[in-house]
Phi, psi and omega in degrees: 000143183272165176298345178272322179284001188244347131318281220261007156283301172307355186264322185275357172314318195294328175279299176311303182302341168294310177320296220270005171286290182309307181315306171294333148319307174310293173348287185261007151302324173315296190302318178289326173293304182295311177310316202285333188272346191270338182270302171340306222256357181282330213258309171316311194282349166277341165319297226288291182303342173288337194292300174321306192280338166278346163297313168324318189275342185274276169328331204265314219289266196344299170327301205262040181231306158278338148305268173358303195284328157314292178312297154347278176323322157281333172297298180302344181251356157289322196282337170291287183262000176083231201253349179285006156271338165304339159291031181217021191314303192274007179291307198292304176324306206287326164294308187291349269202303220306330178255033178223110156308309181296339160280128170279313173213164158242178189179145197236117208260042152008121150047066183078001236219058200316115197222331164239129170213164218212072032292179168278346165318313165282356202269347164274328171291340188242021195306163170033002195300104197255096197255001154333280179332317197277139164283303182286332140276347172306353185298285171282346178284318163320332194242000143306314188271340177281347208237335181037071157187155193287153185225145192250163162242132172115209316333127177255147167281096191290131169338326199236029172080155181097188168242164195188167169237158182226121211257133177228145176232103179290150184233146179252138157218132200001073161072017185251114179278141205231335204162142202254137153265127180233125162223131170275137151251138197296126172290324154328293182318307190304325181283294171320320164290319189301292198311338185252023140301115150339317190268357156288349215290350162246032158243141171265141190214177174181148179206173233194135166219170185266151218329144169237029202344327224252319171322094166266140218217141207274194185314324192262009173070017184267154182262335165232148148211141191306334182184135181294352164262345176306136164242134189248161154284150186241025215266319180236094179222179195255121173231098183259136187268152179237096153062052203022093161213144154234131240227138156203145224221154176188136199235143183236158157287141183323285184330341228040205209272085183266124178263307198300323197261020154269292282250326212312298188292307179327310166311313171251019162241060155272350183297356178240153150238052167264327179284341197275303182279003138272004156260352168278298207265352178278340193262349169258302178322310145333278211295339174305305227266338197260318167305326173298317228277329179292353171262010164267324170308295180328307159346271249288322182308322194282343180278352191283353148281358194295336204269332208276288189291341157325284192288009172266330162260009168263356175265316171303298185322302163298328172312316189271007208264330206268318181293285196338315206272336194273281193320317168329280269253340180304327165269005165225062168262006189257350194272105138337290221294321186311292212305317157304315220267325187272336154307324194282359194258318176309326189277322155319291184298336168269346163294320185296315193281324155302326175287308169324289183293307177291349179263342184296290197327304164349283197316297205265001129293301211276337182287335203254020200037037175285319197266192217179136177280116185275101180272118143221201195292136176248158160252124192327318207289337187273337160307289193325309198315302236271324173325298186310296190304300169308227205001294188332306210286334207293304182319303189320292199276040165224029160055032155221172185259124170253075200257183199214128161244144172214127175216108157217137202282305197280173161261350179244156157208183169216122173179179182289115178296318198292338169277338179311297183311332185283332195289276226316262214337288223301296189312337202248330168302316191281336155280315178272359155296316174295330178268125153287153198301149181057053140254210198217164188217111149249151173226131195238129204229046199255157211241153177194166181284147184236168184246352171280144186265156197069035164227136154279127185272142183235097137298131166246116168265130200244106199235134166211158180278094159219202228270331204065199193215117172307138147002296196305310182294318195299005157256023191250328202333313206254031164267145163343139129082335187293125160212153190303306170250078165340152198295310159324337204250263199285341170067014178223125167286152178162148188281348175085020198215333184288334156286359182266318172291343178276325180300334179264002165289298206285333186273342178256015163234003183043052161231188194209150184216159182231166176221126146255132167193150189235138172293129177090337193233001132131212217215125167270117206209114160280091200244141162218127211225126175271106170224153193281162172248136166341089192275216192266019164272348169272305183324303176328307173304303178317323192292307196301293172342283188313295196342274187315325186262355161351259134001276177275011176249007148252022160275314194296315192282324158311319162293314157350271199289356184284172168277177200288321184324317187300294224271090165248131213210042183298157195053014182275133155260135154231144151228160310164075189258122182199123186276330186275100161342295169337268174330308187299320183292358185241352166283299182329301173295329167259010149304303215268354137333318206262053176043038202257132174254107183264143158240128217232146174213156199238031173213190154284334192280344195256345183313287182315337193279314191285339151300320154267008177253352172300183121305128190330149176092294191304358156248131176289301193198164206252149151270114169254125172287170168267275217276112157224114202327195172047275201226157178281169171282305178329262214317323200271358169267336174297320212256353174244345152322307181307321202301148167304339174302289091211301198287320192287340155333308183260002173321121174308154193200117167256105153332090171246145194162141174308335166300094202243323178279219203256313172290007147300318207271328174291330175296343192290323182294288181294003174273337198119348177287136179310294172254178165203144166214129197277160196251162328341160203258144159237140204270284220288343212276323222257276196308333180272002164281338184267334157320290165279017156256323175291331182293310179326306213268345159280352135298000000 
């Protein structure tokens, strides 16, 4: 061989070996890019499922968080009314309830002790249900009362079938346990909403807590999973407290875990590793950007709790001012002048707190298309009259001037008188609330041509000397909850719901209203409103009505303004269909204030027996409650409508009851009942109803 073929063997040896160098080099940048790239991407992806698994964890805390705060809510309104908000038990759950699928039932436990439920469907199984008592929940329920803070349990195999978890809340009155508030959440359901997110819909999940005895947990120790054959790991998980629990979660994609079929697009732009290391910094970019986006959710939850604690602490503030004054007063019962001076402030705090509670309900009717316009004929004049005289007296006994322009053209119109009356309230209460003593409040009331025929235009105007309104604030005026100044701040209460409820009025009546205003020089509010006109077969009927009803509606207005002291009604029976002691003793007492003889009975079915077992006559009139065991006030007024008797058959029967709104008041109507007067009891609203219920039975 020559020197030269042995130069260039060597040379080309020197290249393979240069070759199988670069190669190995190649090799193991590979081999190091792939390793590195395959733990980058093992590790994103396990971000990534943790990312899942804290939103999965997120959606449960909220459920079972709204389920809490639910519960809360029945504590506070038991520390208010005692045991007199459980007759509306099941009214309130089925309100509180309607926009969370996952509570299966509620239930209100007297000293451990299931005494309410919640459908009624569950109410035979879990009746008396004494869970003190149970090796599977006294456990945690003992230690719900030793810890005096709420506790979750489960999933338990529930009394009343299925499984479920049970968020319990004890209630104390002074440091004394009175009673549990409770809601299960259906464990199905609760896996079904998470499954039915979209963005869970290729993750498999489980979650797991630490030992539980009383707890049942599948092959595989989990308390939940997306589906009981999934196996999950337990290697990349999440741990969040649920209601002092501690919880814990891991989430996988169905397919599992493929690193390598993430890798693909990585893999081919390795041909460079200028191409490597931007895909290395284009793939930490993502996950920064995805970690940015999951703490903008978090943002968003907490404010979507925010309306919860609004109203929680606008509900505790009278609440609490109503205890505060009722202990006073336990220390001064021999002080006249204290005792007095702390009812008007208990009574004060219980009108606010009733106003409170009735406008959420509004609020969360008019949001749920539940409310509806009742249109019938108004006569213009009797607005004005009954407008002017409220506003006057209100204006007056806060030391302002109350003037009125009113031009109105038709004498009839149509439309809900009752919401007409609520916008006005609302707008002119809210300027004399606002106003300081010795400036004024006018309301302008003009009527102008509409260009749809058969309509009329309604203006209202609201003019006042008072505090105003910031720039700043008015375009917040018509949110929940809002108000500029706070009750702490300004010394004047309100709930923050009376401009938002005229605004959801007014958008379900196609009107439209506006605000001007300056701070220090006071505030203008513009409402215009479209109502149809009558024709002249209606007015005619309308004419006629008032006519006939004369008589009693200036006996009726008279009584109105007489004091209760006045409205004397010797020798009248009434009875007294009322299931709550409470309630009955306090009808009873303003009856019998009104010279009134009451006989009281505590259901519908013994209402109907002491009514037939009397003599014609002996009862004037019945006060019926509705939810009353054995049979309701609906059915026992049907069932004595129906009697063979003809007078006791037609005996006036007034609705007193807690069923407070305007379809409360029609079923009532449509059962056969004369009247309705809503509960908390107003004493002049009761006599004058009983007025015109006695007038009747003398016709």
């Amino acid at each position: 061989m020559s020197t030269k073929q042995k130069s260039h063997k060597k040379f080309e040896l020197d290249q393979l070996k240069t070759g199988m160098f670069i190669l190995a080099i190649g090799v193991v940048l590979e081999a190091v890019f792939l390793f590195s790239t395959y733990r980058s991407t093992e590790k994103q992806l396990k971000t990534e499922y943790r990312a899942h698994a804290e939103e999965i964890a997120g959606s449960i805390t909220r459920e079972l968080n709204n389920a809490y705060e639910t519960t809360e809510l029945l504590r506070d309104l038991y520390n208010v009314y005692d045991e007199l908000f459980l007759n509306d038990f099941n009214k309130i759950c089925a309100e509180l309830t309607k926009d969370n699928l996952a509570i299966g039932s509620m239930y209100f436990a007297p000293n451990g002790i299931i005494k309410y439920s919640y459908p009624s469907t569950v109410d035979s199984a879990t009746s008396n249900f004494e869970m003190l008592k149970d090796s599977i929940q006294g456990p945690k329920a003992l230690k719900a009362i030793q810890d005096q803070k709420p506790t979750i349990a489960g999933p338990h195999h529930l009394v009343e079938g299925g499984e479920g978890f049970i968020v319990r809340t004890p209630i104390f009155k002074r440091d004394r346990f009175e009673a549990f508030s409770i809601i299960v959440i259906d464990k199905e359901t609760l896996i079904t909403q998470i499954k039915n997110n979209p963005k869970f819909h290729h993750y498999k999940f489980a979650i797991w807590k630490d030992e539980d005895p009383t707890a049942i947990l599948d092959a595989n120790g989990f308390i939940l999973t997306s589906n009981e054959n999934d196996k999950v790991s337990r290697d990349n998980f999440v741990s969040f407290e649920v209601l002092n629990d501690i919880w814990h979660i891991s989430v996988e994609p169905v397919e599992g875990l493929k690193v390598w079929g993430s890798m693909k697009y990585s893999l081919i732009a390795s041909i460079t590793l200028l191409f490597v290391l931007a895909a290395l910094f284009y793939i930490q970019s993502i996950a920064m950007g995805r970690k940015r986006q999951l703490q903008m959710e978090r943002m968003s939850n907490k404010a979507k709790s925010q309306f919860l604690f609004s109203m929680s602490h606008d509900i505790r503030t009278p609440m609490n001012a109503i205890l505060g004054f009722a202990d006073l007063m336990k220390k001064n019962l021999d002080d006249k002048e204290k005792l007095k001076d702390y009812l008007e402030k208990i009574n004060s705090s219980s009108t606010f707190l009733l106003s409170l509670i009735n406008n959420v309900l509004e609020m969360a009717r008019i949001e749920s298309g539940k409310v509806t316009l009742d249109e019938n004929i108004i006569n213009t004049q009797k607005f004005e009259d009954v407008t002017d005289a409220v506003f006057t007296d209100l204006a007056h006994s806060k030391g302002l001037e109350f003037r009125n322009d009113y031009h109105l053209i038709h004498e009839y119109v149509i439309g809900d008188e009752m919401k007409l009356r609520e916008l006005t309230l609302n707008i002119v209460s809210n300027a004399i609330k606002y106003t300081p003593v010795g400036g004024y409040v006018k309301l302008s009331l003009i009527e102008s041509e509409n260009k749809t025929p058969g309509y009329t235009t309604f203006t209202a105007i609201c003019e006042d000397s008072g505090i105003g309104i910031s720039k700043e604030y008015l375009p917040h005026i018509f949110d929940e909850f809002s108000r500029e100044r706070n009750s702490t701040d300004s010394k004047i209460s309100g709930t923050g719901l009376g401009m938002p409820i005229v605004k959801r009025l007014l958008n379900l009546m196609n009107g439209t209203i506006d605000i001007e205003s300056e701070v220090g020089k006071g505030t203008k509010i513009t409402i215009v409103l479209p109502l149809r006109l009558p024709t002249e077969e209606q007015m005619a009927a309308a004419r006629q009505a008032e006519t006939q009803s004369h008589g009693n509606t200036i006996h009726t207005e008279m009584l109105n303004r007489a004091p209760v002291s006045d409205k004397i009604f010797n020798g009248h029976r009434i009875l007294l269909a009322e299931d709550n002691d409470l309630n009955a003793e306090i009808a009873t007492a303003i009856l019998e204030e009104m010279s009134l003889s009451v006989e009281r009975v505590p259901d519908g079915i013994q209402c109907i027996q002491t009514l037939s077992k009397h003599a014609n006559g002996y009862f004037d009139v019945i006060l019926m409650d509705i939810q009353m065991p054995n049979m309701n006030g609906y059915d026992a007024t049907r069932a004595i409508r129906s009697l063979n008797m003809p007078e006791k058959a037609n005996i006036p029967i007034i609705a007193m009851t807690a069923n407070a709104f305007d379809e409360d008041r029609q079923k009532a109507f449509e059962s056969g009942m004369n009247d309705h007067v809503a509960k908390p009891i107003d004493a002049y609203k009761l006599a004058k109803s009983i007025e015109k219920a006695l007038n009747l039975r003398k016709t």
